[in-house]
C-alpha positions as CSV (number, residue, x, y, z in Angstrom):
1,X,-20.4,41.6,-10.4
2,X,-19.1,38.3,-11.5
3,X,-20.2,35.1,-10.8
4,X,-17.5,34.0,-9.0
5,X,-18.1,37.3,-6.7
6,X,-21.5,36.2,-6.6
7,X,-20.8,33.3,-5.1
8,X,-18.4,35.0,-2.3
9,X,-20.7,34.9,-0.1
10,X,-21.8,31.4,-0.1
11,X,-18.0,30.0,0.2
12,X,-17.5,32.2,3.2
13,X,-20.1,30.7,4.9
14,X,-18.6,27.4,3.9
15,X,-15.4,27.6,5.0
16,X,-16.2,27.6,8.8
17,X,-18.4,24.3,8.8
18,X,-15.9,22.6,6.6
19,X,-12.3,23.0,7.6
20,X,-12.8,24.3,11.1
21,X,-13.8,20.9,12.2
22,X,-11.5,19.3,10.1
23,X,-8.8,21.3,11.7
24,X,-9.9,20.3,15.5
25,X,-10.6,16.6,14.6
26,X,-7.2,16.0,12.3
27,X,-5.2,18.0,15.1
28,X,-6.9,15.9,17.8
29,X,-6.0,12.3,15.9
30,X,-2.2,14.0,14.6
31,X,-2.0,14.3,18.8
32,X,-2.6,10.5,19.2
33,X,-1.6,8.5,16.2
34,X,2.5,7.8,17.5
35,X,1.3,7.6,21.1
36,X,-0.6,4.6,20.5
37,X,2.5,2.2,20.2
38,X,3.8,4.0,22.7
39,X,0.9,3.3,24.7
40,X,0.7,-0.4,23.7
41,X,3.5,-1.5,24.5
42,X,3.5,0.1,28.0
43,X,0.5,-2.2,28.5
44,X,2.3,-5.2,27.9
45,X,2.0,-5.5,23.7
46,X,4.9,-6.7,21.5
47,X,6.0,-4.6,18.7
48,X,3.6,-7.0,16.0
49,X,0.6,-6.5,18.3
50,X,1.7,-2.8,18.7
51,X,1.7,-2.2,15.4
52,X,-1.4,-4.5,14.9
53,X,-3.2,-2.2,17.4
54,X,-2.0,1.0,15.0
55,X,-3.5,-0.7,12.6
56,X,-6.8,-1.1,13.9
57,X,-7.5,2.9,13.1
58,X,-7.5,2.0,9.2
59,X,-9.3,-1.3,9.2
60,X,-12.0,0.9,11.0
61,X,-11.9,3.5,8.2
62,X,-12.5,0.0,5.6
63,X,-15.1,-1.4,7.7
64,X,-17.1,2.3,8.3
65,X,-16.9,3.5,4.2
66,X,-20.1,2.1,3.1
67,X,-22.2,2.5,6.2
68,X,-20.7,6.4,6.7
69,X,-22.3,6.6,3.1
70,X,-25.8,5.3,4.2
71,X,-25.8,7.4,7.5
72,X,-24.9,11.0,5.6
73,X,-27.4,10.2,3.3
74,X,-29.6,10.0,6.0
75,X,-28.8,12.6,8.7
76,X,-26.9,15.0,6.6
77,X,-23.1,15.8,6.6
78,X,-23.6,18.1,10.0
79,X,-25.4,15.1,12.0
80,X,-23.2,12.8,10.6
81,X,-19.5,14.8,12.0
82,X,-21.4,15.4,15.3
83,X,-22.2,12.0,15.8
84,X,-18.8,10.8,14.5
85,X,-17.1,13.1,17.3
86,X,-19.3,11.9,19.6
87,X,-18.2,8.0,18.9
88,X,-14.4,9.2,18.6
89,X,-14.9,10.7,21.8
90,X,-16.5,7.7,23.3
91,X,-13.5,4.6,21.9
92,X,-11.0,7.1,23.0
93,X,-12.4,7.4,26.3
94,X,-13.2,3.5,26.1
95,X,-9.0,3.2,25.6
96,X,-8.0,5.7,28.4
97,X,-10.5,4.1,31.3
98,X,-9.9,0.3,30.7
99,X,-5.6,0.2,30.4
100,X,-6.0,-3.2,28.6
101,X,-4.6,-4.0,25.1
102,X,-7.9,-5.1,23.9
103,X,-9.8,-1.7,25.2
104,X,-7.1,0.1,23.4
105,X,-7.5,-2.2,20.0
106,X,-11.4,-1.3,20.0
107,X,-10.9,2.3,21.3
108,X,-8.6,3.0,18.1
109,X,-10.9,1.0,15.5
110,X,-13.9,2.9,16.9
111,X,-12.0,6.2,16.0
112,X,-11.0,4.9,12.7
113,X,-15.4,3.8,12.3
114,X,-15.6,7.8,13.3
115,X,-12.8,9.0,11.1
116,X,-14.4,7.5,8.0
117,X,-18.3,8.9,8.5
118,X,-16.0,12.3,9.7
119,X,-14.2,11.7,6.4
120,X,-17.8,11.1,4.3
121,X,-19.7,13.8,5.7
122,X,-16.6,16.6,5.2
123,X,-16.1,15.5,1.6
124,X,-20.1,15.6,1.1
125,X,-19.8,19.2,2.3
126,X,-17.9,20.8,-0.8
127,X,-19.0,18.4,-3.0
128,X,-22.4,20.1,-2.1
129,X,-21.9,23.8,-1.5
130,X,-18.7,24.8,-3.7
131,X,-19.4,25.4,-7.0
132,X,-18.0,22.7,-9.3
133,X,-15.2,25.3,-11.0
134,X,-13.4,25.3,-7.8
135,X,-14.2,22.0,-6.3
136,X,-10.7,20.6,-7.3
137,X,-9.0,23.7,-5.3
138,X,-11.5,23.1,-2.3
139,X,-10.7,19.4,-2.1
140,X,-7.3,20.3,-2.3
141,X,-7.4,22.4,0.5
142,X,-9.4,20.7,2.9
143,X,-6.5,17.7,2.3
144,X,-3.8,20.7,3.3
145,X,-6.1,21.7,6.4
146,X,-6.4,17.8,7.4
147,X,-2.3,18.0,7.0
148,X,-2.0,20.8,9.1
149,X,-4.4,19.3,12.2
150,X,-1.5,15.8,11.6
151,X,1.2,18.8,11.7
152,X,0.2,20.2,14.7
153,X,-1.0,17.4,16.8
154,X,2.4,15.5,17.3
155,X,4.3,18.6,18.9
156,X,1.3,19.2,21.4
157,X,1.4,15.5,21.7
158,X,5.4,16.1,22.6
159,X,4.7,19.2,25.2
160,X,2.5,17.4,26.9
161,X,4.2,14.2,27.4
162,X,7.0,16.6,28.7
163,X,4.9,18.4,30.9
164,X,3.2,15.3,32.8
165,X,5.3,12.2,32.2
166,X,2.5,9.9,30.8
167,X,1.4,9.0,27.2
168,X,-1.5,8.3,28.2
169,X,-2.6,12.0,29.1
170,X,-2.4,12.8,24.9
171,X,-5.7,10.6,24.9
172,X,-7.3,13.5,26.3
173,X,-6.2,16.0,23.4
174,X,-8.6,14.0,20.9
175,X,-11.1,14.2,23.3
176,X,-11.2,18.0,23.9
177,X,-10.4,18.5,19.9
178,X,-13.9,16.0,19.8
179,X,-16.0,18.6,22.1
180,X,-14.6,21.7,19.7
181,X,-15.9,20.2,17.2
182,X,-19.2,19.8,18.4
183,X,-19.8,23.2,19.7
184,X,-18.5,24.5,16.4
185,X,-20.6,22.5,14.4
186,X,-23.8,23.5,16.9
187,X,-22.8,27.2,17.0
188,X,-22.4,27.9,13.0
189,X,-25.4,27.7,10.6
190,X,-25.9,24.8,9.4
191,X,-25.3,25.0,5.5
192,X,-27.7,22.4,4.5
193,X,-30.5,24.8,6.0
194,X,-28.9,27.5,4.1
195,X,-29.0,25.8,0.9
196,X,-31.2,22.7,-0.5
197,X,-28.5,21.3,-2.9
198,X,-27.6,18.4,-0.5
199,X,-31.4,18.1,0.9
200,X,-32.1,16.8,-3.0
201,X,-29.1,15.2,-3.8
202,X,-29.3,13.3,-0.9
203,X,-33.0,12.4,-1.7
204,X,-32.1,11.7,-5.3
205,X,-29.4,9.5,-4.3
206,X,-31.4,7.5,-1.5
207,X,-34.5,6.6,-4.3
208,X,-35.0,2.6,-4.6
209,X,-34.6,1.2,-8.3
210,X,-36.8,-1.2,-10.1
211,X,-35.0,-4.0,-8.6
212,X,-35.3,-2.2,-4.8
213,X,-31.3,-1.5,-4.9
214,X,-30.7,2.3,-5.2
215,X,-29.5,3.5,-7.9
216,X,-25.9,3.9,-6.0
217,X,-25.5,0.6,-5.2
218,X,-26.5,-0.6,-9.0
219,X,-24.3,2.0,-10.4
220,X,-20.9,0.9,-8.6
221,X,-21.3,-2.7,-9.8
222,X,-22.1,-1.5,-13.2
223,X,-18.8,0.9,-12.9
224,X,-16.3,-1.9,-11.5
225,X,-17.7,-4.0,-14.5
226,X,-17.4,-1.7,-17.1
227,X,-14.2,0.4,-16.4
228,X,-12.6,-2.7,-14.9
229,X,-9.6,-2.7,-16.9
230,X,-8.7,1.2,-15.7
231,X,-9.7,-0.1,-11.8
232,X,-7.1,-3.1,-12.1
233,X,-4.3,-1.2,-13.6
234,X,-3.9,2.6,-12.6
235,X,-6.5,1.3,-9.6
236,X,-3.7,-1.3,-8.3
237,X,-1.4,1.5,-8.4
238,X,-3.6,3.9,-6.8
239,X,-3.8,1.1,-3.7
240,X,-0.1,0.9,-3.5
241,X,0.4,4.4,-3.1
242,X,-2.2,4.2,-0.5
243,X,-0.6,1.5,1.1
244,X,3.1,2.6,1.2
245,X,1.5,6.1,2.7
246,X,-0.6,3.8,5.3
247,X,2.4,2.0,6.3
248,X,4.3,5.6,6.9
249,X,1.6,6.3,9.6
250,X,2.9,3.0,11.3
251,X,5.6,2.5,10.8
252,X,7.5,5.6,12.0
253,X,5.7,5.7,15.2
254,X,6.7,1.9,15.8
255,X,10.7,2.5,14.6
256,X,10.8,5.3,17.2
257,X,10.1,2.7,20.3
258,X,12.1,0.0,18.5
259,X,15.3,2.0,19.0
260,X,14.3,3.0,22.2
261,X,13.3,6.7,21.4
262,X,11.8,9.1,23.9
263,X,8.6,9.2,23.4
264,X,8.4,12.9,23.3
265,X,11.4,13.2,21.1
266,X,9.7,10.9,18.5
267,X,6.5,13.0,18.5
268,X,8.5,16.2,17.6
269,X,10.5,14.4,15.2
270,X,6.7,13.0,13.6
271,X,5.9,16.7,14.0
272,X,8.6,18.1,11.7
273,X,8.2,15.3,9.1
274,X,4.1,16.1,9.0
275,X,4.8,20.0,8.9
276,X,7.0,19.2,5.7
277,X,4.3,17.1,4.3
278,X,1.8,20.0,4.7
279,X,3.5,23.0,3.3
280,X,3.5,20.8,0.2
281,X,-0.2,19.9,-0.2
282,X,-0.5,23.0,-2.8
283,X,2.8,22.6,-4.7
284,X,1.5,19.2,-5.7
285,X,-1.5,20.6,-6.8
286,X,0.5,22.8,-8.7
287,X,3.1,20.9,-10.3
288,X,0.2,18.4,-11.4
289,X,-1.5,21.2,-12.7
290,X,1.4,22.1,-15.0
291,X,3.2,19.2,-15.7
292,X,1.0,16.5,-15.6
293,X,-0.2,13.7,-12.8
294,X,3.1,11.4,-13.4
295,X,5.2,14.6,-12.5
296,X,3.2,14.3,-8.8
297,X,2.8,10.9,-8.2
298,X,6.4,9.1,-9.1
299,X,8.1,11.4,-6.8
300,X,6.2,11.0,-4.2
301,X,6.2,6.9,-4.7
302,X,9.8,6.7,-5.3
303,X,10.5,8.9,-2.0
304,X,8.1,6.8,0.1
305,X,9.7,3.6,-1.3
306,X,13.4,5.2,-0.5
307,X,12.3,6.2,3.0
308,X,11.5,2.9,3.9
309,X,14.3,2.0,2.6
310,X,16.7,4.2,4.4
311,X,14.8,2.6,7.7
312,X,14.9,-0.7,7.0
313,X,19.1,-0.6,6.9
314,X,19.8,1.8,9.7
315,X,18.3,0.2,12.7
316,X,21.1,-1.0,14.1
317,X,23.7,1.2,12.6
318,X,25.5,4.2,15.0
319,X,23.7,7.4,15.1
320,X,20.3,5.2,14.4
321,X,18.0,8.4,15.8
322,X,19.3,10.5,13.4
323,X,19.0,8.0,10.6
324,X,15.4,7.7,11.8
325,X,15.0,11.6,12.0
326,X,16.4,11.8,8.1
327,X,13.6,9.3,6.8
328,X,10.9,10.5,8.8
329,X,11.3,13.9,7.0
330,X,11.9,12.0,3.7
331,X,8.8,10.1,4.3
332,X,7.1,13.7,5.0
333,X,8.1,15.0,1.7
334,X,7.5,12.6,-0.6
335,X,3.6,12.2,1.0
336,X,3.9,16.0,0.4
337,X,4.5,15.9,-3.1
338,X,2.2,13.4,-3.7
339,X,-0.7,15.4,-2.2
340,X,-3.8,15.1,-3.8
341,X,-2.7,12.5,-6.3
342,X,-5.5,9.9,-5.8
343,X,-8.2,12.1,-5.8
344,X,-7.2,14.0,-8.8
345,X,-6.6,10.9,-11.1
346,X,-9.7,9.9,-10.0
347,X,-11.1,12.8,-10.7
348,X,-9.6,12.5,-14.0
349,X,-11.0,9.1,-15.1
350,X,-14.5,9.1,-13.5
351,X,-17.5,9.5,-16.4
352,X,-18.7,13.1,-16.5
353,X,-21.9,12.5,-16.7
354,X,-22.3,9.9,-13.6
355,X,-18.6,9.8,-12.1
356,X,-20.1,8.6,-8.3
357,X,-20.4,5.0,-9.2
358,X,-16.4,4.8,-10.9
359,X,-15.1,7.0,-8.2
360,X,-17.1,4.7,-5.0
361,X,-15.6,1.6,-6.6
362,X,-11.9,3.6,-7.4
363,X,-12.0,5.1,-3.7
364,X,-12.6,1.4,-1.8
365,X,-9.5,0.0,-3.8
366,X,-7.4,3.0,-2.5
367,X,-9.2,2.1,1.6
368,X,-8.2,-1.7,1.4
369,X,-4.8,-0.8,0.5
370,X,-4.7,1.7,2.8
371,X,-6.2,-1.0,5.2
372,X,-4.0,-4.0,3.9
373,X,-0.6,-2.1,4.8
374,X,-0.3,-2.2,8.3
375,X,-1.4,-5.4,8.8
376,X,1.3,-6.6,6.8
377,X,3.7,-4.5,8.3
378,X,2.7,-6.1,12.0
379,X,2.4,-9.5,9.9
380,X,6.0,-9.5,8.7
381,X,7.8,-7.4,12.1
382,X,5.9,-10.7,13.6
383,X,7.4,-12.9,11.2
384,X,10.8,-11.5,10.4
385,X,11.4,-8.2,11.5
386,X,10.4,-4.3,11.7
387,X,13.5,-4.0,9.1
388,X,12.1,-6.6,6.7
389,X,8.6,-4.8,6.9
390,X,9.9,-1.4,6.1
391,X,12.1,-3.7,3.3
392,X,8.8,-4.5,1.8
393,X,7.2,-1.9,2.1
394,X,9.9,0.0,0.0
395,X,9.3,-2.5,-2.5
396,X,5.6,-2.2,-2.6
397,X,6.0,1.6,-3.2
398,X,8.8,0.7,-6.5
399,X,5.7,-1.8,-7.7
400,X,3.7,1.2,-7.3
401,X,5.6,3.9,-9.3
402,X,5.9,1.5,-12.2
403,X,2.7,0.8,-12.6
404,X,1.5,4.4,-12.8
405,X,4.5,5.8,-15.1
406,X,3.1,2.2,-17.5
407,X,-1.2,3.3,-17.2
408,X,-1.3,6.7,-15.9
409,X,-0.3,7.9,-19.4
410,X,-2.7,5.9,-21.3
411,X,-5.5,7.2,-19.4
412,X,-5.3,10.4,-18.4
413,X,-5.4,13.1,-20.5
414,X,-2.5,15.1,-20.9
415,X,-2.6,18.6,-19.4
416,X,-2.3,21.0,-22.1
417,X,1.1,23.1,-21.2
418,X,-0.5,26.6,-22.2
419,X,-4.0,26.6,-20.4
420,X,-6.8,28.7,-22.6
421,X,-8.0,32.8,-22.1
422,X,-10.9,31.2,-20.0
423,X,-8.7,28.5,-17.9
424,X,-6.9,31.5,-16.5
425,X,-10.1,33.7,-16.6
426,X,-11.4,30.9,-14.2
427,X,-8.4,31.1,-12.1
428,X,-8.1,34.6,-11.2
429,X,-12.0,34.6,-10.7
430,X,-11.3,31.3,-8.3
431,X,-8.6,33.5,-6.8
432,X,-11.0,36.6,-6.1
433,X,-13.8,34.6,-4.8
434,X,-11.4,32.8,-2.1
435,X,-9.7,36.0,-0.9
436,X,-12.7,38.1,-0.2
């Protein structure tokens, strides 16, 4: 019996707990996301405060990084998702009762609080339980299953807009998709009482240094001080990218009721675009395997940047839905292609023997861009226009791609072209362990 057979047994019973309720939450937000400028401006919002309200989902994921860290430390990863369901569950509900732009603001940045411990406590789950050989391929496809839940949620979003008339009644997907999570998580063993990895990690990790700071918390500021060089260039570039694919999220929802799209026929068209994206996430995992991290990551800038593009000079233009249907499935396949990208470079630079700190300070460069964006896209449709937001958006994206193609090549490794007897020993043993 190999090891990788040996450890069969153990991945099956992580599979359920992990991508299960990543599937039902993912789906539940996919279902939600373009309703809520939809939903804003029927209560009265401009298109700024619209998109300002979008926005609020990733300012809550900023704001909830550090103490979703702290809590799953704490509680432990299953705790943590059940409790982040529960407080999804509750701002969505808070949104739905109170049809106020405000309730709707704090109803979505309570979801994005919940999306980042949801986010935390997932992640903590194979970074626990899979052995480290095939962490990468778990990773990567817990970011396809996350895909898939964004895939599927906009077209039952669509039916049921269709079926009752009223935005508003999509609110109710997220909730349900909340409540199957719970019982899922409730019903299947708990892997933490299976195995005592994450029990003594978690211990280790919460133990006071000299100074009373843990060792965590010491650790980042020694990282951003040390590898700050690597976290200003190729980290920059890792925020655009996050940024440009943040602004895609807002964007296309907010373009759709500019030029007075049906609602429903915007959430099929964001449908399509996030099915493209997912049937991608493991062809970027491939070609990056391959070829090499720039082969994955230009791409996939230089297609966001063009998508935004396309928008931002087809608003007004004849045939502007179908302009608006052609860069919303651009935008899906250039997020596609760049599946996976940040965490692997990541990945790629953190220390081997303590890559946690580098990768906590790497990671909240990649949130505040991811945060930044669509503030600045409500800040400049406020200003200017929606066009001149997409504009610079487009242009962040360009910024983006040129910084990677300059760093990423000085600092990360080339990937050999012919992998070695015991790469593609591991591979096929990866292979046999996930299909049993």
């Amino acid at each position: 019996m190999t090891s990788d057979t040996a450890h069969s047994f153990s991945w099956r019973s992580i599979v359920l707990p992990a991508y299960l309720p990543t599937l039902l939450f993912s789906l539940g937000e996919g279902a939600l996301i373009p309703v809520i400028p939809v939903v804003a401006t029927e209560r009265g919002a401009s298109l700024a405060l619209a998109g300002l309200i979008a926005a609020m989902l990733m300012v809550g994921e900023l704001v909830g990084d550090l103490p979703a860290g702290w809590l799953v430390a704490r509680i432990g990863e299953r705790a943590a998702m059940i409790g982040a369901a529960v407080l999804a569950s509750a701002g969505t509900v808070l949104a739905l009762l109170v049809p106020t732009t405000w309730a709707l603001g704090i109803g979505v940045f309570l979801l994005g609080l919940a999306t980042a411990v949801f986010g935390l406590a997932r992640h903590a789950f194979l970074t626990s339980y899979v052995p480290a050989r095939v962490r990468a391929r778990a990773l990567s496809t817990l970011a396809g299953v996350f895909r898939g839940g964004w895939a599927i949620g906009p077209f039952l979003a669509a039916g049921i807009i269709a079926w009752t008339g009223s935005s508003a009644a999509v609110f109710w997907v997220l909730v349900a998709a909340c409540a199957a999570v719970v019982v899922v998580l409730l019903v299947l063993p708990d892997p933490e009482r299976v195995f005592g990895a994450a029990i003594r990690s978690r211990a280790a990790s919460a133990n006071p240094g000299p100074d009373g700071e843990t060792d965590a918390a010491h650790g980042v500021w020694r990282a951003i001080v040390t590898h700050r060089g690597v976290l200003a260039r190729i980290g920059t570039g890792v925020g655009l990218l996050a940024a440009i694919r943040a602004s895609r999220t807002v964007i296309v929802p907010l373009w759709a009721v500019s030029i007075g799209m049906r609602p429903d026929a915007a959430a099929l068209v964001i449908g399509i675009a996030a099915t493209v994206d997912f049937a991608l996430f493991y062809v970027s995992g491939h070609v990056m395997d391959r070829h090499g991290r720039l082969w994955s990551a230009i791409p996939g800038l230089v297609g966001l940047a063009a998508g935004h593009f396309v928008l931002a000079v087809t608003h007004d233009v004849p045939g502007a839905v179908a302009w608006f249907t052609a860069a919303a499935i651009l935008l899906g396949l250039a997020n596609g292609l760049s599946s996976g990208v940040i965490l692997t470079v990541g990945a790629d630079l953190a220390p081997k023997a303590n890559p946690a700190p580098f990768l906590g300070a790497y990671r909240t460069i990649a949130d505040a861009g991811q945060a930044a964006a669509p503030l600045a896209v409500a800040g400049v449709t406020s200003a200017v226009s929606i066009m001149a937001a997409s504009a610079t958006m487009g242009v962040v994206g360009l910024i983006g791609a040129a910084m990677l193609w300059r760093w990423i090549p000085r600092y990360v490794p080339a990937r050999p072209r012919h992998p070695s007897p015991a790469d593609a020993d591991r591979d096929e043993g990866w292979t046999s362990a996930a299909d049993t």
